[in-house]
C-alpha positions in Angstrom: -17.8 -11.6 4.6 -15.0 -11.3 6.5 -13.1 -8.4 8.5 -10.0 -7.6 9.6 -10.9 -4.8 12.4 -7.4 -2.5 12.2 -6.6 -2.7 15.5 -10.2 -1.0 15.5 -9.5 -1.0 19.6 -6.7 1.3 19.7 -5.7 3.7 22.3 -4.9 7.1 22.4 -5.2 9.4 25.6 -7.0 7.0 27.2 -10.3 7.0 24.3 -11.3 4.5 22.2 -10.3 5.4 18.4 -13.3 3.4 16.6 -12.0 2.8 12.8 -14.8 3.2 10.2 -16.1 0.1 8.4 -15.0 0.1 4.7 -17.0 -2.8 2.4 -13.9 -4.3 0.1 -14.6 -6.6 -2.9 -11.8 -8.8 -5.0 -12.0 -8.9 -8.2 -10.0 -11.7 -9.5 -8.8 -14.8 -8.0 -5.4 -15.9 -8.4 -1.7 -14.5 -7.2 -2.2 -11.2 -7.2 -5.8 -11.4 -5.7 -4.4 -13.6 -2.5 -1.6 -11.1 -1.6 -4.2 -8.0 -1.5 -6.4 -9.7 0.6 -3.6 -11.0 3.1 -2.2 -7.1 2.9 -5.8 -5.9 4.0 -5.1 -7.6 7.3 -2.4 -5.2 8.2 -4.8 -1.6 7.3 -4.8 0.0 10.5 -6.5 3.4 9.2 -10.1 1.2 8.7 -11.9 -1.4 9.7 -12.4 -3.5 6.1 -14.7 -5.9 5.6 -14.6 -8.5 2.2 -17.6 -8.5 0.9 -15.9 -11.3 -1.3 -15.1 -12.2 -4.3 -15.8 -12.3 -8.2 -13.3 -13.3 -11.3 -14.4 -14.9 -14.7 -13.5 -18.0 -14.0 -16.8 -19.5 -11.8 -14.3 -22.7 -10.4 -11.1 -20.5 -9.7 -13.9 -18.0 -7.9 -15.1 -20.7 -5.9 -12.0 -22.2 -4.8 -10.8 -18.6 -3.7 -13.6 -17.7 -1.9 -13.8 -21.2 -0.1 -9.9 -21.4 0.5 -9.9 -17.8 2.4 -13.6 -17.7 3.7 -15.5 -15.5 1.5 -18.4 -15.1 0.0 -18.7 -15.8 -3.9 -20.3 -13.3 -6.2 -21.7 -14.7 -9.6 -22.1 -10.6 -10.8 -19.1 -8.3 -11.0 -22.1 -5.6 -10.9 -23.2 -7.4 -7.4 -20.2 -7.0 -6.2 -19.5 -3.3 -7.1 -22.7 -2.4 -5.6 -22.3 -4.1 -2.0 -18.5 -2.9 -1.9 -17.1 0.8 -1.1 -13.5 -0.1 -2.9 -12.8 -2.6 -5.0 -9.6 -4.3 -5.9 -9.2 -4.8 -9.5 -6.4 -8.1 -9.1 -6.6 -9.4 -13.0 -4.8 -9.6 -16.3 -3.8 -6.1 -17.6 -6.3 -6.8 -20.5 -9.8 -6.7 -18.5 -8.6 -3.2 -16.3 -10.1 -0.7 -18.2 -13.5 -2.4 -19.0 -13.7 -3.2 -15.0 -12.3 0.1 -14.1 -15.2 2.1 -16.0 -17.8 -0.2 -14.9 -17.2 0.7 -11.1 -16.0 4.2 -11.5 -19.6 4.8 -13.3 -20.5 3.6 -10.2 -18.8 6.2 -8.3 -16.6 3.5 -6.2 -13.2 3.6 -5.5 -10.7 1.4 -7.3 -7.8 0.1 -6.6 -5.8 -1.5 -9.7 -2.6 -3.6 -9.9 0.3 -2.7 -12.3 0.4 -2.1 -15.0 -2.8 0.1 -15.3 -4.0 -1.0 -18.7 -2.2 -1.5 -22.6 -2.3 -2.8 -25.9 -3.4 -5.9 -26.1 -4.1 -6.5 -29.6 -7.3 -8.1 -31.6 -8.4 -11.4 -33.3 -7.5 -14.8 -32.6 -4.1 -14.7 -34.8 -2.8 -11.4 -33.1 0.9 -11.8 -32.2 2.8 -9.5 -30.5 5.8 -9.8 -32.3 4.4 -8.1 -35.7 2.0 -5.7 -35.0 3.1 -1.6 -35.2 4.5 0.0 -32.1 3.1 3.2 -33.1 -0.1 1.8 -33.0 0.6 0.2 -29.5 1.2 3.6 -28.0 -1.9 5.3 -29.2 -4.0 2.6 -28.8 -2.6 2.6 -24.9 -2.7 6.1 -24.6 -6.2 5.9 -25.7 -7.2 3.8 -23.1 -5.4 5.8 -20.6 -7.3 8.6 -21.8 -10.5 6.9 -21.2 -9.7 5.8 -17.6 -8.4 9.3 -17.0 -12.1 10.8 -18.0 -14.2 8.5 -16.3 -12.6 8.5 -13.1 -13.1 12.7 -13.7 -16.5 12.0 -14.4 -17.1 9.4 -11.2 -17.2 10.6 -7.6 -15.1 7.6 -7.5 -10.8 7.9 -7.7 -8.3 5.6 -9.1 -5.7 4.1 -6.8 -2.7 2.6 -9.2 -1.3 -0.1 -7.1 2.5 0.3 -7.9 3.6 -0.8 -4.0 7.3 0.5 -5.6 6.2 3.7 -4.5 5.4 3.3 -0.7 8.4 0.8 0.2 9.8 2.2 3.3 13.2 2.7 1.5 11.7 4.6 -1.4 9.6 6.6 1.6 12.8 7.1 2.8 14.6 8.3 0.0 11.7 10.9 -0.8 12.4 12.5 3.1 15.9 12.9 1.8 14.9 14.5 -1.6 12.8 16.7 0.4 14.3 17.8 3.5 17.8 18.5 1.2 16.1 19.6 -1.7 18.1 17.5 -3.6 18.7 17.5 -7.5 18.6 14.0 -8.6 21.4 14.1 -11.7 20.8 9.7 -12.6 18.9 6.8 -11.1 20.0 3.6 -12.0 16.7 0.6 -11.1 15.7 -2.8 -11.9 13.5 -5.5 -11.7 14.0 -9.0 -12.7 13.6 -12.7 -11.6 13.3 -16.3 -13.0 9.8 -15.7 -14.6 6.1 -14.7 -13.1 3.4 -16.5 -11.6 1.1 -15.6 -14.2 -0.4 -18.1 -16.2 -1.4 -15.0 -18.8 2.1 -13.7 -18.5 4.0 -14.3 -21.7 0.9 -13.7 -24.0 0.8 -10.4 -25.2 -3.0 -10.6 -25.7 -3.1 -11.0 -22.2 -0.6 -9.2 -20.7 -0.1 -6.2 -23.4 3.6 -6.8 -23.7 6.6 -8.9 -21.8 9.5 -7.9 -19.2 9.3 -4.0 -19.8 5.6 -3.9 -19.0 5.2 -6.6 -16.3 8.5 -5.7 -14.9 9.8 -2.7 -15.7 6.6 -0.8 -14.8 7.8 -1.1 -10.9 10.9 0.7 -11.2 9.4 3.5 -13.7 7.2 4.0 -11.4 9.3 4.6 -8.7 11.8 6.5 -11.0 9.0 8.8 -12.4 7.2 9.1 -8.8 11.3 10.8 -7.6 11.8 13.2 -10.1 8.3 14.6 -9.5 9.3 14.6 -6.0 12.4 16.8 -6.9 10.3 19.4 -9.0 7.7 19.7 -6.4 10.1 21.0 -3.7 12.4 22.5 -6.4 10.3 24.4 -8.6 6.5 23.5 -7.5 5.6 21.2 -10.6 7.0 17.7 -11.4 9.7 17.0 -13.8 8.2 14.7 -15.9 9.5 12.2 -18.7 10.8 13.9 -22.5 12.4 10.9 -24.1 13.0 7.1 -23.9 15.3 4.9 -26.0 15.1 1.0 -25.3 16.3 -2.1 -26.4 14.1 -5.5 -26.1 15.5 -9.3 -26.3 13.8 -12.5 -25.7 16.7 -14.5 -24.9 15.1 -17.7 -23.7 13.4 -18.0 -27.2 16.4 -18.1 -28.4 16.9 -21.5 -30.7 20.3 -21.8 -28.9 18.7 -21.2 -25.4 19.6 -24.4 -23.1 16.6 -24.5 -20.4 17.8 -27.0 -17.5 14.1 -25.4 -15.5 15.7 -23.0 -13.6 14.1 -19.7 -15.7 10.7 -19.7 -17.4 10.6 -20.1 -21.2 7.1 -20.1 -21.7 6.9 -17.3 -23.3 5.2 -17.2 -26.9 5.6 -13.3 -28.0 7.0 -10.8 -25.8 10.7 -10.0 -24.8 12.1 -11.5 -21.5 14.8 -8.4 -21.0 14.5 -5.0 -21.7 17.1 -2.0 -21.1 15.9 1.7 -21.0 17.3 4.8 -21.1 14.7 7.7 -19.6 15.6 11.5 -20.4 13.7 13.7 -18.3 12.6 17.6 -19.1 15.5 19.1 -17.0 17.8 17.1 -18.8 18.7 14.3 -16.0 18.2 10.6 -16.8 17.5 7.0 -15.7 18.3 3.9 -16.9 16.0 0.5 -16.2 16.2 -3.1 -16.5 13.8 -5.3 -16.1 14.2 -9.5 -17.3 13.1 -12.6 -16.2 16.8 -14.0 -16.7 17.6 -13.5 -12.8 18.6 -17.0 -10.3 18.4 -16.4 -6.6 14.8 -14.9 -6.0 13.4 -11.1 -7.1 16.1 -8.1 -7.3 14.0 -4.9 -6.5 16.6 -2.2 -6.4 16.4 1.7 -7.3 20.1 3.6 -6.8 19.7 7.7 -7.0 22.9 9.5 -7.8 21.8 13.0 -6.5 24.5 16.9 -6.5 24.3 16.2 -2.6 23.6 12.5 -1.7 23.6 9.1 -3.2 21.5 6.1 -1.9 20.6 2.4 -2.6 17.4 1.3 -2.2 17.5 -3.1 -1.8 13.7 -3.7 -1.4 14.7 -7.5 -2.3 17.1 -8.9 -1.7 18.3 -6.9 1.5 20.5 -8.4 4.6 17.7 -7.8 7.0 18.1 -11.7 8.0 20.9 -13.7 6.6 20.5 -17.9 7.2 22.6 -20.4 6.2 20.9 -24.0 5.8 22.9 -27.0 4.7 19.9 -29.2 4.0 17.5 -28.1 1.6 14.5 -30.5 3.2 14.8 -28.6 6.4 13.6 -25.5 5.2 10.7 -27.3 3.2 7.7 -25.6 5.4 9.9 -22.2 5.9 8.8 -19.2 3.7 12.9 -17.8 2.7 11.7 -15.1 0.3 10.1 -14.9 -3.7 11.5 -17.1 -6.2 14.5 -17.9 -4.7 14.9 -21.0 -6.1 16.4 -23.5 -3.4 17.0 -22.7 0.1 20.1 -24.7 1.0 23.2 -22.2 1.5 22.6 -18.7 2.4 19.7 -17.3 1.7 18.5 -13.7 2.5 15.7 -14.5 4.0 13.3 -11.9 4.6 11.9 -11.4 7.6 8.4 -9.4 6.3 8.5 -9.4 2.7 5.3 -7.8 2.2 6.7 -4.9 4.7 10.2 -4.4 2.5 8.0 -3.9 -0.3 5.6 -1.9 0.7 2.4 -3.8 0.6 0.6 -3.1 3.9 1.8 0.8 3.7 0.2 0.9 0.0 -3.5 -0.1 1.2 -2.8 1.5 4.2 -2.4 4.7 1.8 -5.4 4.0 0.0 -7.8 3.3 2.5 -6.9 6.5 4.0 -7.7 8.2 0.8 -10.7 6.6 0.5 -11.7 8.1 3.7 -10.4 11.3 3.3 -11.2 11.8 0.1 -7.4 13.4 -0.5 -5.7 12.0 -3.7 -3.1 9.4 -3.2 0.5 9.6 -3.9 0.2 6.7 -6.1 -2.7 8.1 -8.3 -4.2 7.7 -12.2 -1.7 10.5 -13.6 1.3 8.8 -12.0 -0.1 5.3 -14.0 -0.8 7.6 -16.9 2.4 8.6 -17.6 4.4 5.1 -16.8 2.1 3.6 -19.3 2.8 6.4 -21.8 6.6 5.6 -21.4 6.5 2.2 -21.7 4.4 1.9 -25.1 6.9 4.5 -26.5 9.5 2.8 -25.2 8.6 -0.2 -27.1 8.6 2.4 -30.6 12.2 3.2 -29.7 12.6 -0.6 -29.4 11.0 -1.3 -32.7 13.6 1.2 -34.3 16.4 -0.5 -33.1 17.0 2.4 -29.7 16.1 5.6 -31.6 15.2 7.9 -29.1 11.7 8.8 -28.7 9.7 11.9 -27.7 7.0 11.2 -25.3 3.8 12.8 -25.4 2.5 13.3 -22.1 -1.3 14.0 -21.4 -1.6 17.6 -19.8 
């Protein structure tokens, strides 16, 4: 086990604030996995201690747990039951059948993006040819089934979308607020050269390509704004109505030239994606999200409000701007995700993890957790991105149609 104490010896009017111990298990082991546990280190609302760490894999579990000092669990049940909150850090295919298995529990979960999918069955599934329509209610079906265990657990759902507490979108929502603001378009993307994950490109795996992996960040955020509006407008969110998309895996295209700059791994899901969101008081977004982008990962979200406009740069942002003429100099320098080379100017960010809202996510949760008060970023939020997405990909499959989306109540 290991802690990381909050700054458990705080001062406020001269008295000790003693944080609370919260027990924290990993569950996974790879990318994802490592940048929750070094986020934990900045929760300054508890005192967390890792119980350690469990993922399928018993040589990847090992090399985790040795690499950052933990202990290894050999039981994901062993786990659950020496942890308070658990981090679910895997492929999008194994959240739902972790999620229920600690929410019957009654634990707390926290659970990376994208919440869960369609991921297919059988060995010769293949994204590519299977029916969209039965994507979205096999999705929205597992959706349904997170949504009533975590009603029957004492347990809640925390939907790790770190979109939503970046100090710029924080920022933005103030604004909304504070001016009661109608937000009339958002224009948001996400993209880069191609993701860490191994599983990434395999719909099995991953339950689709850049409009799930990607795309879900920006949703997220967009969705998370316009229910910010109707809140302080009317009292109720404006939700999602209708979505038209169109999907393109460009670097499986026969023409595609790869000279290993962007990742063309990919075996059968698109790499670019381009939606169009219509929301229920008629205002609208529009998202891309590709893994055709040089130059490291463009986070950006742009509202176009009746009394304000602002751009949100999570990454890249001119925080810190550093020009190196040698490449080799820079070799033990962290410059920023995915950027590619660092000779020239780079934007180099000063605390990435800060930008995009990392430390202030957990920080979020494990204040929930101890209050017992919902979190912003919660199961309904991740319902109804995941509800979007799969019927974004029926608008894809007929060829941009516009789609209703059916929303659980």
């Amino acid at each position: 086990m290991i802690s990381f104490p909050g700054n458990a010896g705080c001062r406020y009017n001269n008295h000790e604030i003693m944080k609370k111990n919260v027990r924290t298990g990993i569950i996974g082991s790879g990318y994802a996995a490592q940048f929750h546990l070094d986020a934990l280190q900045k929760v300054n609302v508890a005192a967390v201690d890792v119980t350690g760490v469990y993922s399928r894999n018993p040589e990847n579990t090992e090399k985790f747990a040795s690499k950052n000092g933990l202990s290894s669990f050999t039981s994901l049940a062993e786990l659950i039951d020496a942890s308070d909150v658990l981090h679910v850090c895997t492929s999008p295919v194994s959240h739902e059948e972790i999620a229920l298995q600690v929410l019957k529990r009654d634990k707390d979960v926290i659970i990376e993006k994208p919440l869960t999918g369609y991921f297919g069955s059988g060995e010769n599934f293949n994204g590519e040819t299977f029916s969209r329509k039965v994507g979205l209610e096999q999705a929205a079906a597992s959706v349904k089934r997170m949504l009533e265990a975590e009603k029957a657990s004492k347990g809640m759902i925390m939907y790790a979308e770190n979109w939503i507490y970046a100090p710029a979108i924080q920022k933005e929502k103030e604004v909304i607020e504070k001016t009661k603001a109608q937000i009339l378009w958002i224009q948001a993307q996400q993209s880069h050269s191609g993701s860490h994950s191994l599983d990434y490109g395999k719909w099995k795996f991953s339950g689709g390509g850049s409009l799930m992996g990607k795309g879900c960040h920006p949703l997220s955020a967009v969705i998370y704004l316009k229910a910010v509006e109707g809140i302080v407008l009317n009292g109720k969110p404006i939700r999602p109505k209708s979505v038209s998309c169109k999907t393109h895996a460009i670097t499986r295209l026969s023409g595609f030239k790869n000279q290993g700059h962007l990742r063309d791994s990919y075996t059968d899901v698109e790499d670019h994606a381009s939606v169009h969101l219509v929301f229920e008081d008629g205002t609208i977004a529009d998202i891309v999200a590709n893994e055709l982008v040089h130059g490291g990962v463009k986070n950006y979200l742009e509202v176009h409000a009746n009394n304000h406009r602002t751009i949100c740069n999570l990454t890249p942002n001119n925080a810190m701007q550093t020009y190196n003429p040698v490449d080799a100099n820079f070799a033990d320098i962290y410059v920023s995700e995915k950027i590619g080379t660092k000779q020239g100017w780079s934007n180099m960010s000063p605390d990435e993890s800060w930008f995009n809202g990392y430390q202030h996510e957990l920080d979020a949760f494990y204040k929930s957790h101890l209050s017992r008060e919902e979190a912003e970023s919660n199961s309904r939020l991740a319902a109804d991105v995941i509800v979007t997405i799969y019927t974004a990909y029926l608008s894809a499959e007929r060829k941009g149609e516009e789609v209703t989306i059916e929303l659980e109540h």
